[in-house]
LOPA-311070 format. One record per residue (C-alpha): x, y, z. Coordinates in Angstrom, 2 decimals. Each point is the difference from the previous one (the first is absolute). Layout:
% residues N
xx_yy_zz
X_Y_Z
...
% end
This chain:
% residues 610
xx_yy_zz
5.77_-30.71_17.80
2.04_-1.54_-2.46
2.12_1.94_-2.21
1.45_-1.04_-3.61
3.64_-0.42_-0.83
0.32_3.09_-2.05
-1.48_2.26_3.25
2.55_-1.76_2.63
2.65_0.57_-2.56
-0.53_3.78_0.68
-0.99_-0.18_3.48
3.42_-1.96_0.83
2.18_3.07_-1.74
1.48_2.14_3.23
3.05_1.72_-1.35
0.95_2.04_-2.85
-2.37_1.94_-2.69
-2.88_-1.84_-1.24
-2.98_0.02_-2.47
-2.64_-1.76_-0.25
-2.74_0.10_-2.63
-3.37_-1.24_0.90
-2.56_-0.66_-2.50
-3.96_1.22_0.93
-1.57_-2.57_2.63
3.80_-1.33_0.99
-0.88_0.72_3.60
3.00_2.19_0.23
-1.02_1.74_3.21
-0.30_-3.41_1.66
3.47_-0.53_-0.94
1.49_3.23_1.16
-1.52_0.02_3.13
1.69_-3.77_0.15
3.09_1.68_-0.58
-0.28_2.18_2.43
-0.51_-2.40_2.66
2.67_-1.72_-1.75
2.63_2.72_0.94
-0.98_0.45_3.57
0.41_-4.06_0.27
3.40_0.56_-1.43
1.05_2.36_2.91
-1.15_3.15_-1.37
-1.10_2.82_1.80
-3.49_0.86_-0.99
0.55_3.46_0.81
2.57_0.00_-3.02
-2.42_-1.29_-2.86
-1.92_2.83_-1.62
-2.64_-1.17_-2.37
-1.26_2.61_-2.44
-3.02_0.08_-1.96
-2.08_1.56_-2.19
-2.84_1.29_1.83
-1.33_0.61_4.07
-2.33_-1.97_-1.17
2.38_-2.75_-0.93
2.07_0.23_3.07
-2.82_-0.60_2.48
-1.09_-2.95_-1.86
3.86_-1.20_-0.12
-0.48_0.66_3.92
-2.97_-1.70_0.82
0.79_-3.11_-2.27
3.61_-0.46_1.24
-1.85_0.30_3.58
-2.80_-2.96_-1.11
3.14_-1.93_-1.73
1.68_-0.22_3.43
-2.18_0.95_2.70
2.09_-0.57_2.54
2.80_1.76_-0.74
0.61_3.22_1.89
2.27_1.68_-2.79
-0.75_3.58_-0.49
0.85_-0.20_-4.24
0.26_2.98_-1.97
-1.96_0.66_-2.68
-0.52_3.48_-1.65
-0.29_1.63_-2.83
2.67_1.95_-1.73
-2.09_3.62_0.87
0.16_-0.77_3.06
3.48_-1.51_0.74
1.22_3.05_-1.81
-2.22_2.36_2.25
1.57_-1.28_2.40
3.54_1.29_-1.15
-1.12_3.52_-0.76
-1.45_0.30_3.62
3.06_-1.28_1.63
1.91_2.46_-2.26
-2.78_2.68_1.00
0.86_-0.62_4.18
3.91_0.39_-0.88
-0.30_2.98_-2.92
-2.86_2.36_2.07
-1.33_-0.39_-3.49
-3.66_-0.54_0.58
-2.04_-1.48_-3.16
-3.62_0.22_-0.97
-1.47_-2.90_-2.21
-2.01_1.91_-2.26
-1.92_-3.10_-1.47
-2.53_-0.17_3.50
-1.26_3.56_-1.88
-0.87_-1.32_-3.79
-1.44_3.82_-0.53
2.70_1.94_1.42
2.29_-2.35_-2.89
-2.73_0.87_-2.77
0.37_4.15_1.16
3.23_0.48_-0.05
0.90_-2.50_-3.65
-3.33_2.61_-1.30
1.87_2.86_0.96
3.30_-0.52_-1.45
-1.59_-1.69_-3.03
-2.15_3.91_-0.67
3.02_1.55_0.65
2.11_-1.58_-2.64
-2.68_-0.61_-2.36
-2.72_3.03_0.23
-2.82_-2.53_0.57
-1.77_-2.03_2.29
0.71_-3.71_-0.72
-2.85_-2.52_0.48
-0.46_-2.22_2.78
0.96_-2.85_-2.84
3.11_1.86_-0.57
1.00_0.48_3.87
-0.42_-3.77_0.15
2.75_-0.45_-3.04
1.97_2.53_1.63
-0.11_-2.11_3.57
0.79_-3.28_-2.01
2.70_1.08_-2.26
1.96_1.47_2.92
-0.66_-3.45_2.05
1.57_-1.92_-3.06
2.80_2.46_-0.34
0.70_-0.45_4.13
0.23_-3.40_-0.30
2.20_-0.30_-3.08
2.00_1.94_1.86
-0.23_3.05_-2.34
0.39_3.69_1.46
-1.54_3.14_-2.48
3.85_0.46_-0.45
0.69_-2.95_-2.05
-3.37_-2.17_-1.29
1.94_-2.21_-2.00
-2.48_0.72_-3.17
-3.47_-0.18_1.82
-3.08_1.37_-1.41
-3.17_1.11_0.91
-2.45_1.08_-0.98
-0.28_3.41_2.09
1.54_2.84_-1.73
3.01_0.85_2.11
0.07_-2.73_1.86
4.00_0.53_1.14
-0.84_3.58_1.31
-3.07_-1.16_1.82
1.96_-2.70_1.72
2.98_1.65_0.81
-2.29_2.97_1.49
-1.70_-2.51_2.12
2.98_-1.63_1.51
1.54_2.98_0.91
-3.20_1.27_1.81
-0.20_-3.35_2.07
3.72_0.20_0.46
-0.51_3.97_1.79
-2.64_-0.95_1.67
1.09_-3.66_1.34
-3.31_-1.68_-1.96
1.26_-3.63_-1.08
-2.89_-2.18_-1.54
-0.42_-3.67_-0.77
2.36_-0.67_-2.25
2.64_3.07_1.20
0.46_-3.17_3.08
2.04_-2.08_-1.81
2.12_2.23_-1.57
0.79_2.13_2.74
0.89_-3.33_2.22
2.55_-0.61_-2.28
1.21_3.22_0.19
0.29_0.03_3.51
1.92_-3.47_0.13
2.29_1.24_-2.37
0.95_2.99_1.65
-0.41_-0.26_3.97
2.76_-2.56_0.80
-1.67_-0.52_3.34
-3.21_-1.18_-1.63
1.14_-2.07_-2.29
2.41_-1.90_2.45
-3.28_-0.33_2.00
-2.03_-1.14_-2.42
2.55_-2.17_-2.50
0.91_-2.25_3.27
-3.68_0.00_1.46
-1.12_-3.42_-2.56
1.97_-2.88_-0.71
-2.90_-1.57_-2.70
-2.05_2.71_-2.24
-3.11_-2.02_-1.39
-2.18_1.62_-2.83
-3.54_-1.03_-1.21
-1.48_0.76_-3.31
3.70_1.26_-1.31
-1.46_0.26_-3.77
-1.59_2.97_1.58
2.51_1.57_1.86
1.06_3.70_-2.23
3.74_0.85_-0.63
-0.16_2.46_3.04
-1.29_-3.12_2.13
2.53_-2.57_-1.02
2.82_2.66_0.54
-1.09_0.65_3.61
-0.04_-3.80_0.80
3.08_-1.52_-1.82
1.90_3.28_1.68
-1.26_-1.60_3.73
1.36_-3.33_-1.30
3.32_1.50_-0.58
1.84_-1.44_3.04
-1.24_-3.01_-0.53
-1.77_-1.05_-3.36
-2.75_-2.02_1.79
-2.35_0.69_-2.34
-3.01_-2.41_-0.67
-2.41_1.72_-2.98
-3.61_-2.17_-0.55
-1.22_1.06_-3.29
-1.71_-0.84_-3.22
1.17_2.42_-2.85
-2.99_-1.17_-2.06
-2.27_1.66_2.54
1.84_3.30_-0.33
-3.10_2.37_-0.96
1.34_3.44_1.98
2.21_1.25_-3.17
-2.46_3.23_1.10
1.15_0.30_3.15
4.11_-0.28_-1.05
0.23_-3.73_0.53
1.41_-2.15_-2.55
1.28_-3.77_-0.32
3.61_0.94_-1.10
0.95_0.60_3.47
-0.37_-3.91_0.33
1.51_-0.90_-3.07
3.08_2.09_0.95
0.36_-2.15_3.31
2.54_-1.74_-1.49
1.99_2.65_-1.12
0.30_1.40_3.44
0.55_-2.90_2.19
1.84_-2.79_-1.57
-0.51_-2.33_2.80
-3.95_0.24_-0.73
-2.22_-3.36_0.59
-3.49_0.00_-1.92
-2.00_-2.22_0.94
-3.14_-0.88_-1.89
-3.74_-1.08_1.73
-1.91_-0.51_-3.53
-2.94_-2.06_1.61
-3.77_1.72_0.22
-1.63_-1.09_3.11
-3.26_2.22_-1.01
-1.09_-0.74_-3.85
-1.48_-3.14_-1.80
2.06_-1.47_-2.89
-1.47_1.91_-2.65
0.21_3.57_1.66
4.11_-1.20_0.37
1.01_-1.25_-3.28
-1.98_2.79_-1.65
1.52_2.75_1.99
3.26_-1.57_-0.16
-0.14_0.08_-3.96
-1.52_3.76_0.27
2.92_1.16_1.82
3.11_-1.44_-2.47
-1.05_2.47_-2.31
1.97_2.33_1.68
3.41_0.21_-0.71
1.68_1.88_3.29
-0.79_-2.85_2.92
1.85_-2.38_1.66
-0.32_-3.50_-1.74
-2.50_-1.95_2.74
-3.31_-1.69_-1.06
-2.81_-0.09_2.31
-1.62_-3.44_1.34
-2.35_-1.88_1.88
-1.46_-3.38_1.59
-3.10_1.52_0.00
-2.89_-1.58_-2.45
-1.11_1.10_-3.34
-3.37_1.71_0.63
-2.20_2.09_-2.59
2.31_1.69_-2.93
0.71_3.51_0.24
-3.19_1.58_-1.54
0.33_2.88_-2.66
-3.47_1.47_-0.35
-0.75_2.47_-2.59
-3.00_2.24_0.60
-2.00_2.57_-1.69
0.86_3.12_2.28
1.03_1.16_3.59
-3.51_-1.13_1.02
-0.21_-3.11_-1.22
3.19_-0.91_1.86
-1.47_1.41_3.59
-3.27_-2.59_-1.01
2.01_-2.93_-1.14
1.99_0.54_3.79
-2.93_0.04_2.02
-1.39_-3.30_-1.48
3.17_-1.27_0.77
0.46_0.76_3.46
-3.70_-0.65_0.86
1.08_-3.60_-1.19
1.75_-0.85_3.38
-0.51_2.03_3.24
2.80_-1.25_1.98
2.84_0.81_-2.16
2.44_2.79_-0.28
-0.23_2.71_-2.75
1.64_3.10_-1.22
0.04_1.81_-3.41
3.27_1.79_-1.32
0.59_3.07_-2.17
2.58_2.30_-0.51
-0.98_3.04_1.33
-2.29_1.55_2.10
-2.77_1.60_-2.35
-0.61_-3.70_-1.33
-1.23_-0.95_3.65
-2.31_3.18_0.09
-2.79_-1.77_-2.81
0.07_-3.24_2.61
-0.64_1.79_2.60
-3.11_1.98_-1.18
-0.25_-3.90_-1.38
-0.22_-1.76_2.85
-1.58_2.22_2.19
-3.05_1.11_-2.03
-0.73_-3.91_0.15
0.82_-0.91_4.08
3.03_-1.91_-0.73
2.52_0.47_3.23
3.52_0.80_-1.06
3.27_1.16_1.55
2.41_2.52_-2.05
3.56_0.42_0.43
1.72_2.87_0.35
-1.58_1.98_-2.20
1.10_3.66_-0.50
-2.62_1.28_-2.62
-0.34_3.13_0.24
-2.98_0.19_-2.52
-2.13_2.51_0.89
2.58_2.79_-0.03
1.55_-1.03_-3.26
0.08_2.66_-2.50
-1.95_-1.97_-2.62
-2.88_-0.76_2.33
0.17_4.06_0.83
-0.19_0.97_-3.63
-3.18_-2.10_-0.52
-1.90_0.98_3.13
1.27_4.02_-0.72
-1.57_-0.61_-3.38
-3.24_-1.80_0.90
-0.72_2.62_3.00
0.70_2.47_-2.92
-2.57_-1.23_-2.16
-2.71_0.53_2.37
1.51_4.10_0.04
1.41_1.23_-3.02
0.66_3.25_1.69
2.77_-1.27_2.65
3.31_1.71_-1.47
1.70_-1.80_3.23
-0.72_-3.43_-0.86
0.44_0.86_-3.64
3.70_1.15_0.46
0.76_-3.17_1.44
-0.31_-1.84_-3.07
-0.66_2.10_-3.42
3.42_-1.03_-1.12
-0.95_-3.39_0.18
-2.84_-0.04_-2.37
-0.69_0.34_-3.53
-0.84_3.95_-0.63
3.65_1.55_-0.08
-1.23_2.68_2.60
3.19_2.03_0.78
1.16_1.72_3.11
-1.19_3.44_-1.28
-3.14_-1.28_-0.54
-0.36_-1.39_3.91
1.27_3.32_0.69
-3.06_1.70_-2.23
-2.81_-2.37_1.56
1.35_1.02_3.77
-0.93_3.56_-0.95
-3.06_-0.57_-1.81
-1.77_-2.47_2.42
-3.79_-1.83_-1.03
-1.70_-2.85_-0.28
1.76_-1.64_-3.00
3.27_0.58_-0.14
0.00_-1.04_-3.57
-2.72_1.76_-0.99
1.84_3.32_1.43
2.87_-0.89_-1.92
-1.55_0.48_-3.39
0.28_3.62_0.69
3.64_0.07_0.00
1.66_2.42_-2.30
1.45_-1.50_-2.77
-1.24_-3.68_-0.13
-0.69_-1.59_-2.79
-2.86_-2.32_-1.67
1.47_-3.01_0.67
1.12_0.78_3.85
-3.70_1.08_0.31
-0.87_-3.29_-1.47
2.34_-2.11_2.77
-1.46_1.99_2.85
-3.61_-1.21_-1.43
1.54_-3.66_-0.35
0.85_0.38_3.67
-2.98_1.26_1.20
-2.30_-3.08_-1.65
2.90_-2.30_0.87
-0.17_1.13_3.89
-4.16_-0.02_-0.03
0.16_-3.43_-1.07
2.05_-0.86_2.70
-1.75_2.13_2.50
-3.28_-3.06_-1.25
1.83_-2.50_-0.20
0.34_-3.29_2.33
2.78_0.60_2.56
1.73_-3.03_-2.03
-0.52_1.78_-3.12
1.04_3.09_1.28
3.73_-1.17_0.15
0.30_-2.10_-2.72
-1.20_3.83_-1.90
2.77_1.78_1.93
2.57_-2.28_-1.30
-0.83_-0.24_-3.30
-2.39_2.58_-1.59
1.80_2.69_2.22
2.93_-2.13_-0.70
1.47_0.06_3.27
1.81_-3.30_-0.83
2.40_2.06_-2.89
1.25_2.13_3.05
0.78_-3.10_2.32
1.63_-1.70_-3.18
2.26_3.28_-0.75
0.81_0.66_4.00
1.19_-4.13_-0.15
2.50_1.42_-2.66
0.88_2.49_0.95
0.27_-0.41_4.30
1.32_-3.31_-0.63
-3.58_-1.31_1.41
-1.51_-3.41_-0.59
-3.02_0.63_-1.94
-1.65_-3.70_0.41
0.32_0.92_4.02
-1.61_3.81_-0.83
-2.58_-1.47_-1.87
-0.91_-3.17_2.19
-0.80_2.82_2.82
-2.97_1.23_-2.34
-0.74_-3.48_-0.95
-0.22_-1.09_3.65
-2.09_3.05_0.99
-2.52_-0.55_-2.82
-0.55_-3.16_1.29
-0.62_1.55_3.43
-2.48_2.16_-1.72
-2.08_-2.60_-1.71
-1.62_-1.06_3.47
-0.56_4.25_1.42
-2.72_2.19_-0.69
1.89_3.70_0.43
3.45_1.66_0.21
-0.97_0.18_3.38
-0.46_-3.63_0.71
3.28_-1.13_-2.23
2.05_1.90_2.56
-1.12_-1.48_3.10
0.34_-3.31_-1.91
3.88_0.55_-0.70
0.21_1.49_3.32
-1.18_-3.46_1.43
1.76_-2.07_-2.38
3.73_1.96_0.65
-0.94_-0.58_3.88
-0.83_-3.40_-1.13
3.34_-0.76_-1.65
1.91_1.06_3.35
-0.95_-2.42_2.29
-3.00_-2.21_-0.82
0.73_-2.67_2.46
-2.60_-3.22_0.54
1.16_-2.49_2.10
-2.34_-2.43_-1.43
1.19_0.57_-4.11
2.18_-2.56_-1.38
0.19_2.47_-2.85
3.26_2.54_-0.64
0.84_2.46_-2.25
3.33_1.18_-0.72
2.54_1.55_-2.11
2.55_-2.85_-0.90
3.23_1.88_1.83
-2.36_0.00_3.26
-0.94_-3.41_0.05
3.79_-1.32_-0.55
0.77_-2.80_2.59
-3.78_-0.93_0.31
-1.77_-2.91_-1.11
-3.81_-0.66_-0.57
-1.58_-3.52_-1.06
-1.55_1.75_-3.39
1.69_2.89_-1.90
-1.76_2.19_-3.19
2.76_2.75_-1.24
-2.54_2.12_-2.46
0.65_2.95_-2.53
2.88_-2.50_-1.88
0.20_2.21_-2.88
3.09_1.84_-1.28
0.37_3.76_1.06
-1.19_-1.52_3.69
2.58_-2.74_0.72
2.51_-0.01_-1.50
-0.63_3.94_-0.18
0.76_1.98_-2.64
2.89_1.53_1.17
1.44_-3.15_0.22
-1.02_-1.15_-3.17
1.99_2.84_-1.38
3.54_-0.50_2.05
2.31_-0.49_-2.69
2.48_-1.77_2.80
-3.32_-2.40_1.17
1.51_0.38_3.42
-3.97_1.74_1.01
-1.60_-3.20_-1.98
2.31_-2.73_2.06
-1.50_1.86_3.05
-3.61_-0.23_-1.51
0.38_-3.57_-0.26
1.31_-0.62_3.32
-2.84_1.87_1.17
-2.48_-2.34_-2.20
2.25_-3.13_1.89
-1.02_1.52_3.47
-3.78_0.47_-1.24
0.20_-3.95_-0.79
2.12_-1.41_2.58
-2.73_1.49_2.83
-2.29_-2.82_-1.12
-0.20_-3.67_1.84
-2.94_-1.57_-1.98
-0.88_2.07_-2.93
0.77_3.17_-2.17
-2.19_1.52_-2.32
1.45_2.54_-1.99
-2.70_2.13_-1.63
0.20_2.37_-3.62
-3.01_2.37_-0.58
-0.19_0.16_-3.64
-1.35_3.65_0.66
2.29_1.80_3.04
-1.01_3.20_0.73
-2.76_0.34_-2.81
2.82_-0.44_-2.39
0.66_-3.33_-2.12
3.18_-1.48_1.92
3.27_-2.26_-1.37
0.76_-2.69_2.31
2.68_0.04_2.04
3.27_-1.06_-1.53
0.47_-2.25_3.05
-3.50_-1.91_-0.34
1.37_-0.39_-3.44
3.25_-1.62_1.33
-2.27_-3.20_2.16
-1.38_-0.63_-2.91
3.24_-1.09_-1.76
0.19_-2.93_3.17
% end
């Protein structure tokens, strides 16, 4: 194949540190395995190249295409991902030490048991599953910044305690030789600094250190690798830091700015022409992405033709947007489609979507864990307890949820006093007033007319006449929760409910749909759905990103970052969404998102200006 003068340019650099910044479709993994090959023609042991990247996934691709590139070559090239080069350390260090270590992430439960434990015992209650999930990520983000409970450098969260809860779960891996995911990389670099045997072994085993997709390599990652290029400063870093959409995950595109700073003999080298996207996908992208301020200066191009403008399409609601995409894919059969949206819940109403009507899909990645979310709990507790006003179990789970202000004393009053109305045996408590008797009767028509109503109706009730949707707005402010997320969970499941005839049915229906969202796979469906981080470094002929209104993307939290730093990463994440597409993007606004009247995204807002 014949490669462009910018790509040669980087696949003819051998010595000395190196970056170079590849814009979406630049066919930058063409060009590094190029330079691979390049450095073995140059005399150079294969066995001394290590190529890391991001994913296994990644790696075995980077295997099988450098194998297709040059079939027959015999070279036995290594590519691997930084987990696993840095597994590879601690077992070495394992053989020598008698030190035998147990990777705790194979047992996801085991993780979730012992963070529950130490969470009750600092905090006298049991956290949700939402909260163990914070807990998991926050310590993750801390690991790879490189932060230890003994010095956080200011981090927040939004767990109460969060230092003690982290430093309690370090030392218990640390006694009982646990190491997770993330405890890999840190502990490598521990060992190399510390066992001079190790790192003589492992400091003199490359000569060239190759890294893919370095705008999402975390602090603790870029430490590990510029430390095995010590000897020798062969490093050669492919990245894009406008494509750097892991801030969550402790990566951030001031490690590549900083280059510079820390090798002065640094070459950049720039390969700013799109392979993948028409003319008018390009140039609008290209605009898009100057309105950030912290980027390397590089504008995106291509030879490719103008095709159809990049379509903004404003709808009525969430539904009207699902319609308007089937038309469009019915349209042509033999193309390539995918939809976009930021997070997970958004997929769950194109699922139920798609499905209900036959329409083949494939999802990816998809970690929803709907059905055991707390908010889908509440509801189903308090629709099974409409049907039995007597059950002081389910009741308990949720009183303080609902209108009523039923206290503790009084839960304690109606487990003593059991019947068939709970509320009804209430009225006989000593003391109450008029006006309490006068709530309890308010709840008792409010809960018959749900225990009537439509299975629809029966939540849109629950969140508003029992006024469930107060508590989820005063838990956002108070837990730090995002209440258009909380909410969409009810919105999504009302939805659900429209097309079921029972409680009974409605759960075998998320059931289905959560199994659903795991792995639907159809070989035949030229149809994806995805999160935007999962579909990075994919390309489909037509691309619809929906839900563009603001709280969604850019989210509110980032809306609200007095340092922008959260909205540069929004719109870099937007620039990914965009950049996936080769013939045409439709980016979609429901004027109604979640039942709710929506303002467009700030970022639709910004095309317009072009």
């Amino acid at each position: 194949m014949e490669l462009s003068t910018s790509q040669l340019k980087a696949i003819n650099h051998i010595n000395g540190p190196a970056l170079v910044l590849a814009v979406p479709g630049a066919g930058k993994t063409t060009m590094l395995l190029h330079r691979t090959m390049h450095l073995i023609e140059n005399n150079i042991n294969p066995n001394r190249i290590l190529s890391i990247t991001f994913s296994k996934a990644s790696s075995l691709d980077m295997q099988n295409r450098f194998k297709k590139l040059f079939p027959n070559s015999s070279y036995n090239i290594k590519f691997s991902t930084i987990h696993a080069f840095s597994y590879k350390i601690i077992r070495d260090y394992s053989r020598i030490s008698n030190i035998q270590y147990m990777l705790m992430d194979g047992n996801a439960k085991g993780k979730y048991d012992i963070l529950k434990s130490i969470y009750i015992s600092i905090n006298n209650n049991i956290p949700t599953e939402d909260k163990l999930e914070t807990i998991i990520s926050d310590i993750s983000y801390c690991k790879n910044k490189m932060y230890l409970p003994k010095n956080l450098h200011g981090f927040k969260s939004e767990i109460p305690r969060f230092k003690e809860i982290y430093f309690q779960f370090e030392k218990f891996k640390e006694e009982k030789n646990l190491i997770d995911f993330d405890d890999m990389i840190i502990k490598s670099i521990d060992i190399l600094k510390n066992n001079i045997n190790l790192q003589n072994k492992y400091l003199n085993m490359y000569d060239y250190v190759q890294l893919d997709e370095g705008q999402d390599t975390s602090s603790s990652q870029f430490t590990l690798i510029k430390y095995l290029c010590k000897n020798h400063n062969n490093l050669f870093i492919v990245a894009d830091d406008d494509q750097s959409i892991y801030g969550f995950r402790g990566a951030d595109p001031k490690e590549l700015f900083n280059l510079k700073k820390e090798y002065k003999d640094l070459k950049i080298y720039f390969m700013e022409n799109n392979y993948r996207s028409s003319k008018n996908i390009v140039n609008t992208s290209n605009l898009f992405i100057n309105n950030n301020l912290n980027r390397f200066n590089k504008a995106i191009t291509t030879e490719n033709d103008f095709n159809t403008p990049v379509n903004i399409i404003k709808v009525k609601d969430n539904f009207e947007e699902y319609n308007f995409i089937e038309e469009e894919i019915k349209k042509d059969k033999d193309k390539t489609y995918a939809i976009l949206y930021r997070n997970n819940i958004c997929g769950l109403g194109l699922v139920e979507y798609f499905e209900r009507n036959n329409i083949n899909f494939n999802i990816r990645d998809s970690k929803i864990k709907f059905f055991n979310h707390f908010v889908i709990r509440d509801i189903i507790n308090i629709i099974e307890f409409s049907e039995d006003l007597s059950n002081i179990n389910l009741y308990e789970n949720f009183y303080y949820k609902i209108k009523g202000y039923i206290s503790k004393k009084h839960i304690n009053y109606l487990k003593k006093h059991p019947g068939k109305n709970l509320f009804r045996i209430l009225m006989d408590y000593p003391g109450l007033s008029t006006r309490y008797k006068e709530n309890l009767s308010h709840l008792i028509r409010d809960f018959k007319e749900i225990q009537k109503s439509p299975l629809d109706k029966k939540i849109n009730l629950i969140m508003y006449k029992l006024q469930y949707d107060d508590y989820l707005k005063d838990s956002s402010e108070k837990f730090g929760n995002n209440y258009k997320t909380l909410s969409e969970y009810a919105y999504y499941l009302e939805y659900i409910a429209k097309n079921e005839d029972n409680l009974s049915s409605l759960i075998g229906r998320l059931k289905h749909l959560e199994n659903l969202m795991k792995k639907p796979n159809y070989v035949e469906s030229n149809l994806t759905l995805s999160t935007i981080h999962s579909v990075k470094g994919l390309e489909y002929d037509t691309v619809f990103v929906i839900d563009l209104v603001e709280g969604m993307l850019p989210s509110t939290k980032a809306i609200d970052d007095p340092k922008k730093s959260l909205l540069e990463e929004e719109r870099r994440l937007f620039y990914v969404a965009m950049t996936r597409a080769k013939d045409d993007l439709f980016l979609l606004f429901p004027k109604k998102h979640n039942s709710n009247e929506s303002e467009i995204s700030r970022f639709l807002a910004e095309l317009t200006q072009y």
